[in-house]
Structures are given as C-alpha cells and as structure tokens.
C-alpha positions in Angstrom: 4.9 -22.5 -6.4 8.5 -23.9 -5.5 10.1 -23.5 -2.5 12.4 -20.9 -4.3 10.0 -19.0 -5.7 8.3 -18.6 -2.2 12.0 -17.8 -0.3 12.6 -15.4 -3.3 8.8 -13.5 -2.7 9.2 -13.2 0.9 12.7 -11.9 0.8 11.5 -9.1 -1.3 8.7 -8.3 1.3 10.6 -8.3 3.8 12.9 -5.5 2.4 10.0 -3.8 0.8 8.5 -3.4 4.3 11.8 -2.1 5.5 11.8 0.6 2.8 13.1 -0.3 0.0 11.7 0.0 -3.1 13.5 -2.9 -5.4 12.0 -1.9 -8.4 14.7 -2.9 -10.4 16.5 -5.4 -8.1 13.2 -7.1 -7.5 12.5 -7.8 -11.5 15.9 -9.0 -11.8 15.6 -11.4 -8.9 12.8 -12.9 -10.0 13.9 -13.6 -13.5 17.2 -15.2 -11.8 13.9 -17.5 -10.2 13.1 -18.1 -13.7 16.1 -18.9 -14.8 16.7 -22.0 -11.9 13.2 -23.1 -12.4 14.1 -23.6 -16.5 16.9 -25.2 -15.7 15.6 -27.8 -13.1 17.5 -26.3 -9.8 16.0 -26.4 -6.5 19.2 -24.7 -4.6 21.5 -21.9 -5.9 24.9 -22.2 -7.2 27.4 -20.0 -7.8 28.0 -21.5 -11.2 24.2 -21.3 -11.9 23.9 -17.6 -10.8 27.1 -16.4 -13.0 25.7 -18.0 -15.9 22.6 -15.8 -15.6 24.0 -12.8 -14.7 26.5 -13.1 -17.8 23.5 -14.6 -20.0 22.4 -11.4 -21.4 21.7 -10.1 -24.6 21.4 -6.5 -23.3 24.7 -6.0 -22.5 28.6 -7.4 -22.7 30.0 -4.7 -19.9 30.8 -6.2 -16.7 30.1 -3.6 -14.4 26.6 -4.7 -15.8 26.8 -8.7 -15.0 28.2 -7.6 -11.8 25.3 -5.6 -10.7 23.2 -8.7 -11.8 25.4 -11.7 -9.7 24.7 -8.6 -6.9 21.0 -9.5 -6.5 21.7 -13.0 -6.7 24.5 -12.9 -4.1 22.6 -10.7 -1.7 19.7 -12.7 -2.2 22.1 -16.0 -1.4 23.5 -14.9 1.8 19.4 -14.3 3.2 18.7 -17.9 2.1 21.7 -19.9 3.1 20.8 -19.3 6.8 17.2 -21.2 5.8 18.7 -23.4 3.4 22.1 -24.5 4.0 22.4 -25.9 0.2 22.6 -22.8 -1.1 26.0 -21.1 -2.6 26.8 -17.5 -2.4 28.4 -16.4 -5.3 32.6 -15.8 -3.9 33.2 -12.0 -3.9 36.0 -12.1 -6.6 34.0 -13.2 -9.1 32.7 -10.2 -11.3 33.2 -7.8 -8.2 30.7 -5.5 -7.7 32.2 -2.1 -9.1 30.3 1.2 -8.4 30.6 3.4 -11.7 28.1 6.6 -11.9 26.6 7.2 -15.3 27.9 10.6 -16.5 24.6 12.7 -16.2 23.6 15.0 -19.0 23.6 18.9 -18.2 20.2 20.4 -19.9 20.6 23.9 -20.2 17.8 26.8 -19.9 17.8 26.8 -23.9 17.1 22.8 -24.1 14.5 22.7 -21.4 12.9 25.9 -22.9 12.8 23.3 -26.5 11.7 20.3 -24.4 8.7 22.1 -23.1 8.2 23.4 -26.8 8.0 19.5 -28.3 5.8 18.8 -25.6 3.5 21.2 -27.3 3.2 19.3 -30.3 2.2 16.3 -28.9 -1.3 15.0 -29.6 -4.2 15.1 -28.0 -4.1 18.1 -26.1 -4.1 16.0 -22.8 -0.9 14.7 -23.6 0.9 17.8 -24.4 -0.5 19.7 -21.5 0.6 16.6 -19.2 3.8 16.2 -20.3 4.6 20.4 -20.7 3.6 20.5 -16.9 5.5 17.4 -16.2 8.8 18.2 -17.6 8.1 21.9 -15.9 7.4 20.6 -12.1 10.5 18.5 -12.8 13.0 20.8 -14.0 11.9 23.3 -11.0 11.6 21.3 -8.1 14.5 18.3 -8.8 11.7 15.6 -7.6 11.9 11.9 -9.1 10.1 11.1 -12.0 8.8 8.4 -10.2 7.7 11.3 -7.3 5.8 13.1 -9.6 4.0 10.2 -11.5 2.6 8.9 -8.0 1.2 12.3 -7.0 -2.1 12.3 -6.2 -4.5 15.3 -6.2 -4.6 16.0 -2.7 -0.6 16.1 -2.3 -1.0 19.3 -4.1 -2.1 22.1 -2.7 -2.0 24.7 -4.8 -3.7 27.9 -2.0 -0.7 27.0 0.2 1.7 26.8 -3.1 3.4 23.5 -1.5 3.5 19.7 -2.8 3.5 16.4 -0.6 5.6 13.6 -1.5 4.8 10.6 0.4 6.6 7.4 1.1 9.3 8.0 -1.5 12.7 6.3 -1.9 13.4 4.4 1.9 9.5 5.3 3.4 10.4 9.4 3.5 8.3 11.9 3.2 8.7 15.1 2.3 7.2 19.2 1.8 8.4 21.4 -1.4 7.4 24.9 -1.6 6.4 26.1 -4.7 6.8 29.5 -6.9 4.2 31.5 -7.9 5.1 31.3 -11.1 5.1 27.0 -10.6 1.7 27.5 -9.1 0.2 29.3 -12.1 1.6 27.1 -14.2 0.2 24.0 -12.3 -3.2 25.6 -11.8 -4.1 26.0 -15.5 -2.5 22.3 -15.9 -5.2 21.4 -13.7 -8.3 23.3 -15.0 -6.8 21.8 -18.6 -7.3 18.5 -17.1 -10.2 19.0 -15.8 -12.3 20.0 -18.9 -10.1 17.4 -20.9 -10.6 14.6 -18.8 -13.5 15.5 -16.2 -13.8 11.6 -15.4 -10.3 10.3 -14.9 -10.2 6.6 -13.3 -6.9 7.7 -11.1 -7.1 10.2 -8.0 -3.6 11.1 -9.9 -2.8 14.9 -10.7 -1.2 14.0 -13.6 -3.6 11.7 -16.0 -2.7 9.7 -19.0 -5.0 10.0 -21.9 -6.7 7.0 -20.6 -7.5 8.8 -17.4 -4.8 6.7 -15.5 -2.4 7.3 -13.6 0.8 8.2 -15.7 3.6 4.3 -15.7 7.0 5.8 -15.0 8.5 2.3 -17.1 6.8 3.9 -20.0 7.2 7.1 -19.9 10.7 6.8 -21.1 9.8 6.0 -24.6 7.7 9.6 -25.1 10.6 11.6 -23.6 12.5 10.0 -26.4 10.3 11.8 -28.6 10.8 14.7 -26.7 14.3 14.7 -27.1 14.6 14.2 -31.1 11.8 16.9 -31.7 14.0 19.3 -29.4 17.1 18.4 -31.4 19.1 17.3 -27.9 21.4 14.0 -28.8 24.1 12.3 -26.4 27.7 13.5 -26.6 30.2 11.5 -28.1 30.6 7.8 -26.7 27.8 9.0 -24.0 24.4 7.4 -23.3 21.2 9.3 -24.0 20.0 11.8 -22.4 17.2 10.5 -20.0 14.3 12.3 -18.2 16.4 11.8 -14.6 18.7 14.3 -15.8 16.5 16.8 -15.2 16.9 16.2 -11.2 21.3 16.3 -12.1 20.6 19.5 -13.9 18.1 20.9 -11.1 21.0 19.8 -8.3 23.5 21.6 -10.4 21.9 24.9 -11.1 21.2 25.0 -6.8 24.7 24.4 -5.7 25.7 27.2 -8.4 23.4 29.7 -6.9 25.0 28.7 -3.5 28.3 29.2 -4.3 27.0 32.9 -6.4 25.3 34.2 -3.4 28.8 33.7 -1.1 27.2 31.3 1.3 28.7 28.4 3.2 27.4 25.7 0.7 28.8 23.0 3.2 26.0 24.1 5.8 23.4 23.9 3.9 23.9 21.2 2.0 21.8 19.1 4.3 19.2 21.5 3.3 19.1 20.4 -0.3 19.4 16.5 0.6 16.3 17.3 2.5 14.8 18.7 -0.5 15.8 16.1 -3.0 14.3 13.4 -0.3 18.4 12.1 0.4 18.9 9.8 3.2 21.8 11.8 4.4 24.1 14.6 2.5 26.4 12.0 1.1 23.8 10.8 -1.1 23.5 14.3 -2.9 27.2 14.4 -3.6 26.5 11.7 -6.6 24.3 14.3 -8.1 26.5 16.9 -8.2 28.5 16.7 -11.5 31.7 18.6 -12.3 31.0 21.6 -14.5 33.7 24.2 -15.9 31.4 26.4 -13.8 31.6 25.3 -11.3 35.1 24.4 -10.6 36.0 28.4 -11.2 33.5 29.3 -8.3 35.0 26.9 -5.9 38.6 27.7 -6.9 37.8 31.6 -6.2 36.7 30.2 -2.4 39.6 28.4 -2.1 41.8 31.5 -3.7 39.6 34.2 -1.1 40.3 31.4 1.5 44.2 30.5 1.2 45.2 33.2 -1.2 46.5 32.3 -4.7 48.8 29.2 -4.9 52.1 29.7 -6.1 
C-alpha cells in the first residue's frame, strides 16, 4: 500500500469517527488516490489535483470540478502538516461555489401515482417494499438512507414510534408515528413476513434477496417509479429524485405552520429536530419557495405592519 493511500485511509477514519459520514466525499478521494498512483506521484500537486478534478466525463460544469478539487484541497491541508511536499490546491482556482439543486415539489396527486407504480412492480416483495417505502418517506421527511438502515427493532409499532440511530454527524433521533402510518407499516411487516420468513438482514425493509435494501441502488427503481407515474423534470431541471420526497415533506410542515397562525420561527427548531438537522439553519436549505407559500408569509407580514403602500 503507498504511503498515500495509507495518509488518505486514515484521514477518512479519522473524520468518520468524528461523525461524518463521507459517503460521497470518501469515494471521490479515493479515486483522486487512484488517479496519483496511475500517474506515478508520491506527493500532491496542485497541478495534479486540478487535472483530476476537471478530468471527468460526467460533467463540464464547474461548480462540479470545484466540489471535486474540494476533497482534494481539504484532504491537502491534513497532509501537508505530515508531509511538507504536499501542495494545497490555491483558493482561486475553481472556487468552491455553494449552488442548491432546485428540489422537485411532489404533490398529493403524484405521490398518490408513485405508490400506485409501486404496485405493479414484481414480485410481490418488491412492490410491497417499495409502496411502504415511498409511504414512510413521504410522511415522516426521514433520509432515504435513514430508512434503508432501519432495523427491526427501531420500530416499534405498539408504541407507534421509529428510532433512527447514528444518522447524519452520530445523531439520533425519535419520530412518532400515525395510526394510520402504523397500519400501514404493520401489514408491510406481516407481508414480509409470509414473503420472506427467512430474510438474511435484521432490516425492516428486505430486498427480494432478503438483504438489506443499498440506497446507491435504489435510485435506478425509483426511476421506474417515476415513468410509470408519468412525473418528468421541468424544463432545463434535473430529474426528480427520491430525496425530494423529504423537500416536499419540509414544505407541506412549514405550510401547516403558517395555516394554523403559529409562530413558525419558534418552532422551527422543532422540525430541525425532527428531520435530524444539526441546528435550524440547516433546515432553511429545505425549505423551497412556493407561490404558496410566499402569499402566507406576505399576509403575516401585512397582519404585522399593515399593507405597504
């Protein structure tokens, strides 16, 4: 193993033990480890990691080769203080930009035809799994991630709650459930049962393997989804994608604050705590501007100020 490779593994451990998950950031990195190791170089350059991060096939846009040279140049600034040889990548080349992803809105109608595809999917397994999957998702906001890693014993369905554990930065969390949610669970779970009464996963939701349900996969079946229920991106917008659902769940709650004449401000924190945020600022990037509600909050501001002149 080379002396890169090694820095680069125990980098990500490090982090990983402080709570971060690097999913992505950690694939990436490792491929930039790749990438020196196929060209012959023992130390990082900032020529070297802008080549890679621009050497990419899956996109031309900038904002994504900056995210790229990111990893690398976080990455650089951890190993220059064990090897000085190493260059960090300068800051004004391909700044890192934040740009949010305009999320797509489902409404009740194209949830209601989501769950309907799901159906038709084959064997039964599969359509119950992914009915009751798209369903816990739309009515909690959870990660897809969240609810592929539940196990059976997160859920308890006498008390109507669910446990996430250890999610996004080591937090943990309690959602509370609706009776209608806990019906809908509990005959997802006698389904499974009778489908699938030796699973190989102590998962509550089960593949048709018996496994535990890969959130990088499960991508290409919602795809499915999403042509059988007739739902396509808006012009010059990216596809819809199964972590809309959480947007569309954060939407739909601040909307039911600002209907019941509440002080949404206040109890904000409360859905950050829900969705598993860090802090309330994180939940601000979820919620998307909507004709909606733009009209609620200008009649606050109207009942507040009075009407502008």
């Amino acid at each position: 193993m080379s002396e890169l490779r090694a820095a680069a593994e125990s980098y990500l451990a490090m982090r990983r033990t402080l709570g971060f998950k690097l999913t992505t950031q950690g694939r990436a990195l490792m491929q930039f480890v790749d990438y020196c190791q196929a060209h012959h170089a023992d130390h990082i350059t900032a020529d070297l990691a802008l080549a890679w991060a621009t050497d990419t096939p899956r996109s031309s846009d900038e904002v994504y080769w900056s995210r790229r040279l990111m990893v690398v140049r976080i990455f650089a600034r951890h190993l220059q203080t064990l090897d000085p040889a190493t260059e960090i990548p300068p800051p004004d080349v391909l700044p890192h930009h934040k740009r949010r992803i305009t999320p797509y809105l489902y409404s009740p109608q194209e949830i209601g035809a989501l769950l309907e595809a799901a159906d038709t999917l084959a064997p039964p397994l599969r359509a119950a799994t992914w009915r009751t999957l798209i369903g816990l998702l739309a009515v909690t906001g959870m990660r897809k991630s969240e609810a592929c890693r539940l196990d059976r014993d997160h859920v308890d369905l006498n008390a109507a709650t669910v446990v996430i554990e250890d999610s996004k930065f080591g937090k943990s969390r309690r959602l509370f459930l609706h009776p209608s949610t806990v019906a809908a669970l509990r005959d997802y779970q006698r389904r499974r049962d009778r489908l699938m009464p030796n699973p190989s996963a102590s998962s509550f939701f089960v593949s048709t393997r018996g496994t535990r349900l890969d959130v990088q996969n499960i991508g290409r079946t919602f795809c499915e989804l999403l042509d059988a229920a007739g739902i396509a991106a808006p012009p010059r917008r990216r596809r819809p994608r199964l972590h809309d659902v959480r947007h569309t769940f954060t939407i739909a709650t601040l909307l039911d604050l600002y209907r019941d004449g509440g002080d949404v401000q206040s109890r904000l924190p409360v859905v950050s705590t829900w969705l598993g945020h860090v802090d309330p600022k994180s939940t601000y990037w979820y919620l998307q501007a909507v004709p909606e509600l733009f009209a609620l909050a200008a009649d606050r501001l109207e009942q507040a100020f009075g009407r502008l002149p």
